[in-house]
C-alpha positions as CSV (number, residue, x, y, z in Angstrom):
1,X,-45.5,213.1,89.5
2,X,-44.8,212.8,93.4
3,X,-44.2,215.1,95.8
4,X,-40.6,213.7,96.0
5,X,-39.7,213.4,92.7
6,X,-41.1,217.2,92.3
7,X,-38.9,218.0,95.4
8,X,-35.8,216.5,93.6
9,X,-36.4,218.1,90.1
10,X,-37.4,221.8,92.0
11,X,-34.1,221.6,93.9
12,X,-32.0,221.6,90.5
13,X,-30.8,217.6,91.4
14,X,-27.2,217.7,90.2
15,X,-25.6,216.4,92.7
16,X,-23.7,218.6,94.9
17,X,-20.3,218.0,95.9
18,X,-18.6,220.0,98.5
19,X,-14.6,219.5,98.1
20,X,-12.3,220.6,101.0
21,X,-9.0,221.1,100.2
22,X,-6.2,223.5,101.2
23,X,-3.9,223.4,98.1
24,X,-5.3,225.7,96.0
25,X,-4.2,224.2,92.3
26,X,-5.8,220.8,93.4
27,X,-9.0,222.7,94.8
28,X,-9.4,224.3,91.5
29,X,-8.6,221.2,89.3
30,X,-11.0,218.8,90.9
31,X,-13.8,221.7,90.7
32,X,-13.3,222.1,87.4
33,X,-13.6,218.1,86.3
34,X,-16.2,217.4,88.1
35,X,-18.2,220.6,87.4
36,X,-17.8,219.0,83.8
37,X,-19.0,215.6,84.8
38,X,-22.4,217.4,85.7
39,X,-21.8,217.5,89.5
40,X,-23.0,221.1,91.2
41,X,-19.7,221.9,93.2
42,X,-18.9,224.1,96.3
43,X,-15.3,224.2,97.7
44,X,-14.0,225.0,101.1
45,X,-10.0,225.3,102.1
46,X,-9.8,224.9,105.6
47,X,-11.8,222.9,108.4
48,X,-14.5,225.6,110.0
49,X,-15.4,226.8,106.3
50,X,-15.9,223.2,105.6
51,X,-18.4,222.7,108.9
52,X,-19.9,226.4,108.6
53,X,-20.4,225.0,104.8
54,X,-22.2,222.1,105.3
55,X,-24.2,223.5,108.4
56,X,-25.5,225.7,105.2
57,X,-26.2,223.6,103.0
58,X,-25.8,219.5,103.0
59,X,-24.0,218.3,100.3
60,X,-24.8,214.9,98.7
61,X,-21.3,213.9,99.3
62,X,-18.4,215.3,100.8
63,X,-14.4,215.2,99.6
64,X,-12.3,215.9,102.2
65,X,-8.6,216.5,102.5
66,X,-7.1,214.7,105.9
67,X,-4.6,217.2,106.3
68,X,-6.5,220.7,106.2
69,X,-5.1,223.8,108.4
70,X,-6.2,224.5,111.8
71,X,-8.9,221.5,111.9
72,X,-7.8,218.3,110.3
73,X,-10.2,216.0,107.9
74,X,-10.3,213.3,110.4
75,X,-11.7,216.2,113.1
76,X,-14.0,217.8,110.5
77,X,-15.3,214.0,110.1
78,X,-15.2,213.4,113.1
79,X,-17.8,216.7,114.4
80,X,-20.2,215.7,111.6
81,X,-20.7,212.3,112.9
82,X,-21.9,213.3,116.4
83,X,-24.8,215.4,114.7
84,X,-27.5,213.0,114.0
85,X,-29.0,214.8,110.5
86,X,-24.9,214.1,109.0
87,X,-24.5,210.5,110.1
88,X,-25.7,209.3,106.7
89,X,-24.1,212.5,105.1
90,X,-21.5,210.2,102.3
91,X,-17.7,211.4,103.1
92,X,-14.5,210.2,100.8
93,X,-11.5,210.9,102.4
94,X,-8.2,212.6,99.7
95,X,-5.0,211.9,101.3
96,X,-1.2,211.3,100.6
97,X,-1.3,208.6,103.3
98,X,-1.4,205.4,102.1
99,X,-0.8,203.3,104.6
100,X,-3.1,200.5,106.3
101,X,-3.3,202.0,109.7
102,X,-4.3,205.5,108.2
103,X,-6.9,203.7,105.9
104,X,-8.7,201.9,109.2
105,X,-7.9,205.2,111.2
106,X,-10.0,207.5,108.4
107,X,-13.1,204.7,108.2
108,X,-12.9,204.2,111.9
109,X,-13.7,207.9,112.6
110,X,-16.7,207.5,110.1
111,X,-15.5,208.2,106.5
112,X,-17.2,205.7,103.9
113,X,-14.6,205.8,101.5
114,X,-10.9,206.7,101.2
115,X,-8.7,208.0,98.2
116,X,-5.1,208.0,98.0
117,X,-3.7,211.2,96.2
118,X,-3.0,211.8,93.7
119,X,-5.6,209.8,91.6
120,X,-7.4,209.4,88.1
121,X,-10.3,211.5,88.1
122,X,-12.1,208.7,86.8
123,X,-11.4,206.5,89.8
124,X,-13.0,209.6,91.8
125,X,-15.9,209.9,89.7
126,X,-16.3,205.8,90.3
127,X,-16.0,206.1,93.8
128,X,-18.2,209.0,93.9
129,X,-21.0,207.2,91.4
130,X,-20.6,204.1,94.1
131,X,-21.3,205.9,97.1
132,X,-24.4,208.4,95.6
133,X,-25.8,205.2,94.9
134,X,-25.8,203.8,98.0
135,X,-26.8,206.9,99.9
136,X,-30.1,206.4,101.7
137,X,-32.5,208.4,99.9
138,X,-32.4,212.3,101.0
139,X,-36.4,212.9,100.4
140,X,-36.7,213.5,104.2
141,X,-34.4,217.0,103.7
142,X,-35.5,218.9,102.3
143,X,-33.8,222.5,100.9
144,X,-34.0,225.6,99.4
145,X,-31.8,229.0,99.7
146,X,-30.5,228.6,103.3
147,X,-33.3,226.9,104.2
148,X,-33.7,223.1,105.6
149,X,-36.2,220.7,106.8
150,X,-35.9,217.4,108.3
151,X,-39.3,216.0,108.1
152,X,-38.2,212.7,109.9
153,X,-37.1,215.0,113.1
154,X,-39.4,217.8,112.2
155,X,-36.3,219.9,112.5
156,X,-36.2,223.2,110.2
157,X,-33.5,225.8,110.4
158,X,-32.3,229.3,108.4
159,X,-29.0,229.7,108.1
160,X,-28.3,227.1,110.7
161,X,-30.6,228.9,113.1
162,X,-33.1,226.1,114.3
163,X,-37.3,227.5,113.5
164,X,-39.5,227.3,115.9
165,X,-42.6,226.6,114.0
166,X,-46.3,226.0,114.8
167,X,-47.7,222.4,112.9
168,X,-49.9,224.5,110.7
169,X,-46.6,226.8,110.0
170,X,-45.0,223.6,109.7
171,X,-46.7,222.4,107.0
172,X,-47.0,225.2,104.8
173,X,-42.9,225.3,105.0
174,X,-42.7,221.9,103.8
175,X,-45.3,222.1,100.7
176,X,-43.7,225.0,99.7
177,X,-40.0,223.0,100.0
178,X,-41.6,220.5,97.8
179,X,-42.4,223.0,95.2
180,X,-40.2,225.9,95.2
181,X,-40.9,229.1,93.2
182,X,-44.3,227.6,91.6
183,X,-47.5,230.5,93.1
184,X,-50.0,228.7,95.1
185,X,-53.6,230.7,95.7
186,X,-54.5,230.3,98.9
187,X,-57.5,228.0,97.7
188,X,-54.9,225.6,96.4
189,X,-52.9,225.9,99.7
190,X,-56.2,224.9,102.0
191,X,-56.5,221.7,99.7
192,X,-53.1,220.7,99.8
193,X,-52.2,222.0,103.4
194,X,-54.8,221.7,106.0
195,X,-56.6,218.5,106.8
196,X,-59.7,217.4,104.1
197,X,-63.3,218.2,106.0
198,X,-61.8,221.1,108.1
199,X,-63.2,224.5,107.6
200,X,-60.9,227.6,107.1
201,X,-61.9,230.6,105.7
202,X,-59.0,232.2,103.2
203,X,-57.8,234.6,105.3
204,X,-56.5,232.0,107.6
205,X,-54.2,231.2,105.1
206,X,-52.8,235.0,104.9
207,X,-52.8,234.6,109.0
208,X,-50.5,231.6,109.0
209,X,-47.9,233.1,106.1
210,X,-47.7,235.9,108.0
211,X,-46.4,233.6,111.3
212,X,-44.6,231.6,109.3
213,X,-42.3,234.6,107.3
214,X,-42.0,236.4,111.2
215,X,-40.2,232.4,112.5
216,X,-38.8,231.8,108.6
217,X,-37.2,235.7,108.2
218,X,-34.9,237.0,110.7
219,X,-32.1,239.9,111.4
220,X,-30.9,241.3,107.7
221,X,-32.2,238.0,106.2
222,X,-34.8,238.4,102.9
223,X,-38.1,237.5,102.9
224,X,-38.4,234.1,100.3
225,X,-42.2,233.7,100.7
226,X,-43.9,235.7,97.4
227,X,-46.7,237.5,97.5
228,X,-48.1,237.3,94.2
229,X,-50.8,240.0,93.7
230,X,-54.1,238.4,92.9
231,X,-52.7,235.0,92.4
232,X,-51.3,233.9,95.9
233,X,-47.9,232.7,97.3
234,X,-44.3,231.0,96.3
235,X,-41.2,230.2,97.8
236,X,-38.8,232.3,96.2
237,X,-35.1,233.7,96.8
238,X,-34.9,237.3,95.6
239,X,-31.2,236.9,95.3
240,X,-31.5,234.4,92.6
Protein backbone atom coordinates (compact mmCIF):
# COMPACT_ATOMS: atom_id res chain seq x y z
CA UNK A 1 0.00 0.00 0.00
CA UNK A 2 1.43 3.65 -0.70
CA UNK A 3 2.00 6.37 1.31
CA UNK A 4 -0.91 8.16 -0.59
CA UNK A 5 -3.38 5.72 -0.75
CA UNK A 6 -2.62 5.19 3.24
CA UNK A 7 -2.97 9.11 3.48
CA UNK A 8 -6.44 8.90 1.69
CA UNK A 9 -7.82 5.77 3.75
CA UNK A 10 -6.25 7.46 7.27
CA UNK A 11 -8.17 10.69 6.55
CA UNK A 12 -11.63 8.83 6.57
CA UNK A 13 -11.91 9.67 2.28
CA UNK A 14 -15.65 10.39 2.01
CA UNK A 15 -15.61 13.19 0.31
CA UNK A 16 -16.31 16.34 2.01
CA UNK A 17 -18.66 18.82 0.84
CA UNK A 18 -18.91 22.10 2.37
CA UNK A 19 -22.51 23.76 1.39
CA UNK A 20 -23.13 27.47 1.96
CA UNK A 21 -26.31 28.55 2.05
CA UNK A 22 -28.39 31.11 3.94
CA UNK A 23 -31.97 29.67 3.82
CA UNK A 24 -31.99 27.42 6.48
CA UNK A 25 -34.70 24.64 5.16
CA UNK A 26 -32.51 24.28 1.87
CA UNK A 27 -29.27 24.15 4.09
CA UNK A 28 -30.65 21.34 5.98
CA UNK A 29 -32.23 19.46 3.09
CA UNK A 30 -29.21 19.20 0.87
CA UNK A 31 -27.16 18.10 4.09
CA UNK A 32 -29.31 15.66 4.77
CA UNK A 33 -29.32 13.97 0.91
CA UNK A 34 -26.08 14.10 0.44
CA UNK A 35 -24.98 12.89 3.97
CA UNK A 36 -27.08 9.85 2.65
CA UNK A 37 -25.31 9.56 -0.63
CA UNK A 38 -22.07 8.93 1.53
CA UNK A 39 -20.65 12.48 1.15
CA UNK A 40 -18.99 13.85 4.75
CA UNK A 41 -20.81 17.32 4.91
CA UNK A 42 -20.12 20.67 6.70
CA UNK A 43 -22.47 23.71 6.13
CA UNK A 44 -21.88 27.38 6.53
CA UNK A 45 -24.83 30.30 6.12
CA UNK A 46 -23.20 33.31 5.38
CA UNK A 47 -19.87 34.44 3.42
CA UNK A 48 -16.97 34.82 6.34
CA UNK A 49 -18.18 31.36 8.04
CA UNK A 50 -17.80 29.97 4.62
CA UNK A 51 -14.01 31.48 4.09
CA UNK A 52 -13.16 31.03 7.99
CA UNK A 53 -14.57 27.35 7.06
CA UNK A 54 -12.54 26.47 4.38
CA UNK A 55 -9.34 28.30 5.76
CA UNK A 56 -10.01 25.24 8.36
CA UNK A 57 -10.42 22.71 6.55
CA UNK A 58 -10.43 22.28 2.52
CA UNK A 59 -13.25 20.67 1.29
CA UNK A 60 -13.11 18.47 -1.78
CA UNK A 61 -15.78 20.56 -3.35
CA UNK A 62 -17.60 23.55 -2.52
CA UNK A 63 -21.60 24.44 -2.98
CA UNK A 64 -22.10 27.82 -2.81
CA UNK A 65 -25.15 30.00 -2.78
CA UNK A 66 -24.59 33.39 -5.01
CA UNK A 67 -26.73 35.33 -2.92
CA UNK A 68 -25.37 34.87 0.81
CA UNK A 69 -25.67 37.89 3.41
CA UNK A 70 -23.08 40.37 4.00
CA UNK A 71 -20.49 38.65 1.34
CA UNK A 72 -22.01 37.32 -1.74
CA UNK A 73 -20.96 33.80 -3.48
CA UNK A 74 -19.44 35.47 -6.36
CA UNK A 75 -17.08 37.46 -3.59
CA UNK A 76 -16.53 34.38 -1.49
CA UNK A 77 -15.34 32.81 -4.97
CA UNK A 78 -13.88 35.32 -5.86
CA UNK A 79 -11.24 35.61 -2.41
CA UNK A 80 -10.53 31.95 -2.75
CA UNK A 81 -9.22 32.31 -6.23
CA UNK A 82 -6.49 34.83 -5.30
CA UNK A 83 -4.98 32.22 -2.72
CA UNK A 84 -2.87 29.89 -4.65
CA UNK A 85 -3.54 26.45 -2.42
CA UNK A 86 -7.77 27.14 -3.45
CA UNK A 87 -7.29 27.72 -7.17
CA UNK A 88 -7.87 24.09 -7.93
CA UNK A 89 -10.27 23.95 -4.78
CA UNK A 90 -13.82 22.54 -7.18
CA UNK A 91 -16.71 25.29 -6.62
CA UNK A 92 -20.56 24.68 -8.03
CA UNK A 93 -22.33 27.69 -7.85
CA UNK A 94 -26.62 27.28 -6.41
CA UNK A 95 -28.51 30.16 -7.66
CA UNK A 96 -32.12 31.34 -8.73
CA UNK A 97 -30.48 33.23 -11.65
CA UNK A 98 -30.79 31.68 -14.63
CA UNK A 99 -29.80 33.82 -17.03
CA UNK A 100 -26.80 33.65 -19.60
CA UNK A 101 -24.99 36.74 -18.45
CA UNK A 102 -25.16 35.42 -14.73
CA UNK A 103 -23.93 31.93 -15.93
CA UNK A 104 -20.59 33.59 -17.76
CA UNK A 105 -20.53 36.20 -14.79
CA UNK A 106 -20.32 33.08 -11.95
CA UNK A 107 -17.62 30.95 -14.32
CA UNK A 108 -15.81 34.10 -15.18
CA UNK A 109 -15.04 34.86 -11.48
CA UNK A 110 -13.74 31.19 -11.19
CA UNK A 111 -16.67 28.80 -10.37
CA UNK A 112 -16.36 25.34 -12.37
CA UNK A 113 -19.78 24.65 -12.45
CA UNK A 114 -23.17 26.30 -11.96
CA UNK A 115 -26.66 25.03 -10.70
CA UNK A 116 -29.86 26.71 -11.22
CA UNK A 117 -32.28 26.31 -8.06
CA UNK A 118 -34.13 24.66 -7.38
CA UNK A 119 -32.90 21.21 -8.82
CA UNK A 120 -33.08 17.29 -8.66
CA UNK A 121 -30.74 16.09 -6.16
CA UNK A 122 -29.63 13.74 -8.58
CA UNK A 123 -28.60 16.30 -11.07
CA UNK A 124 -26.34 17.69 -8.05
CA UNK A 125 -25.00 14.54 -7.15
CA UNK A 126 -24.04 14.21 -11.19
CA UNK A 127 -22.55 17.36 -11.23
CA UNK A 128 -20.78 16.82 -8.09
CA UNK A 129 -19.59 13.03 -9.32
CA UNK A 130 -18.33 15.11 -12.64
CA UNK A 131 -16.26 17.55 -11.05
CA UNK A 132 -14.59 15.05 -7.98
CA UNK A 133 -13.51 13.31 -10.87
CA UNK A 134 -11.84 15.72 -12.59
CA UNK A 135 -10.29 17.34 -9.53
CA UNK A 136 -6.47 17.21 -9.73
CA UNK A 137 -5.50 14.73 -7.32
CA UNK A 138 -5.31 16.24 -3.57
CA UNK A 139 -2.25 13.84 -2.40
CA UNK A 140 -0.02 17.05 -2.02
CA UNK A 141 -2.50 18.26 1.16
CA UNK A 142 -2.42 16.78 3.27
CA UNK A 143 -4.89 16.94 6.76
CA UNK A 144 -5.69 16.05 9.94
CA UNK A 145 -7.63 17.89 12.93
CA UNK A 146 -6.96 21.54 12.12
CA UNK A 147 -3.87 20.68 10.74
CA UNK A 148 -2.55 21.10 6.85
CA UNK A 149 0.33 20.59 4.78
CA UNK A 150 1.08 21.48 1.28
CA UNK A 151 4.01 19.48 0.42
CA UNK A 152 4.25 21.03 -3.14
CA UNK A 153 4.78 24.67 -1.33
CA UNK A 154 6.08 23.18 1.84
CA UNK A 155 3.35 25.25 3.49
CA UNK A 156 1.92 23.81 6.90
CA UNK A 157 -0.44 25.73 9.09
CA UNK A 158 -2.79 25.14 12.57
CA UNK A 159 -5.82 26.58 12.54
CA UNK A 160 -4.92 28.76 9.69
CA UNK A 161 -1.83 29.89 11.54
CA UNK A 162 1.11 29.25 8.97
CA UNK A 163 4.26 26.69 10.97
CA UNK A 164 7.36 27.61 10.90
CA UNK A 165 9.08 24.39 10.76
CA UNK A 166 12.73 23.14 10.60
CA UNK A 167 13.14 20.26 7.43
CA UNK A 168 13.77 17.64 9.97
CA UNK A 169 10.46 18.99 11.88
CA UNK A 170 9.14 19.10 8.52
CA UNK A 171 9.31 15.73 7.78
CA UNK A 172 8.26 14.09 10.87
CA UNK A 173 4.88 16.34 10.39
CA UNK A 174 4.33 14.94 7.13
CA UNK A 175 4.91 11.06 7.86
CA UNK A 176 2.82 11.34 10.68
CA UNK A 177 -0.04 13.13 8.11
CA UNK A 178 0.35 10.18 6.11
CA UNK A 179 -0.45 7.85 8.87
CA UNK A 180 -2.56 9.47 11.48
CA UNK A 181 -3.18 7.76 14.90
CA UNK A 182 -1.00 4.56 13.97
CA UNK A 183 2.32 4.64 17.13
CA UNK A 184 5.63 4.82 15.57
CA UNK A 185 8.83 3.90 17.93
CA UNK A 186 11.29 6.08 17.41
CA UNK A 187 13.35 3.19 15.62
CA UNK A 188 10.70 3.03 13.03
CA UNK A 189 10.67 6.90 12.83
CA UNK A 190 14.74 7.11 12.02
CA UNK A 191 14.00 4.50 9.14
CA UNK A 192 11.21 6.19 7.65
CA UNK A 193 12.18 9.85 8.46
CA UNK A 194 15.78 10.69 8.31
CA UNK A 195 17.99 10.08 5.36
CA UNK A 196 19.38 6.08 4.91
CA UNK A 197 23.31 5.99 6.07
CA UNK A 198 22.93 8.99 8.53
CA UNK A 199 23.60 8.30 12.13
CA UNK A 200 21.13 9.49 14.88
CA UNK A 201 21.09 8.18 18.09
CA UNK A 202 17.16 7.78 19.53
CA UNK A 203 17.06 10.51 21.50
CA UNK A 204 17.33 12.73 18.54
CA UNK A 205 14.11 11.69 17.67
CA UNK A 206 12.51 12.72 21.23
CA UNK A 207 14.67 16.23 20.52
CA UNK A 208 12.95 16.88 17.29
CA UNK A 209 9.12 15.88 18.66
CA UNK A 210 9.71 18.10 21.24
CA UNK A 211 10.49 21.16 18.50
CA UNK A 212 8.04 20.09 16.41
CA UNK A 213 4.82 19.92 19.27
CA UNK A 214 6.49 23.72 20.63
CA UNK A 215 5.84 25.15 16.37
CA UNK A 216 2.74 22.43 15.93
CA UNK A 217 0.85 23.45 19.58
CA UNK A 218 0.00 26.89 20.30
CA UNK A 219 -2.19 29.32 22.74
CA UNK A 220 -5.19 26.94 24.26
CA UNK A 221 -4.68 24.53 21.31
CA UNK A 222 -4.06 20.50 22.39
CA UNK A 223 -1.22 18.69 21.94
CA UNK A 224 -2.08 15.83 18.86
CA UNK A 225 1.41 14.29 18.95
CA UNK A 226 1.02 10.87 21.40
CA UNK A 227 3.41 9.81 23.61
CA UNK A 228 2.91 6.21 23.85
CA UNK A 229 4.79 4.85 26.92
CA UNK A 230 7.32 2.31 25.92
CA UNK A 231 6.04 2.10 22.37
CA UNK A 232 6.71 5.63 20.74
CA UNK A 233 4.66 8.34 19.06
CA UNK A 234 1.18 9.01 16.92
CA UNK A 235 -0.64 11.70 15.61
CA UNK A 236 -3.73 11.87 17.50
CA UNK A 237 -6.65 14.39 18.29
CA UNK A 238 -7.67 14.07 21.95
CA UNK A 239 -10.92 15.60 21.10
CA UNK A 240 -11.98 12.76 18.93
Amino acid sequence: MTDAHEAREGTARKPYLLVVEDDEALLMMLRYNLEKLGYEVGVAEDGPSALAQVALRRPDLLLLDWMLPSLSGLDVCRRLREQEVMRTLPIIMLTARAGEADNIRGLDIGADDYVVKPCSIEALQARIRALLRRAPPADHMLRFADVTLDTVAHRAERNGRTLALGPTEYRILEFFLRHPRQVFSREDLLQRVWERGVHVELRTVDVHIRRLRLTLNGPGESDIVRTVRAAGYALDDPSQ
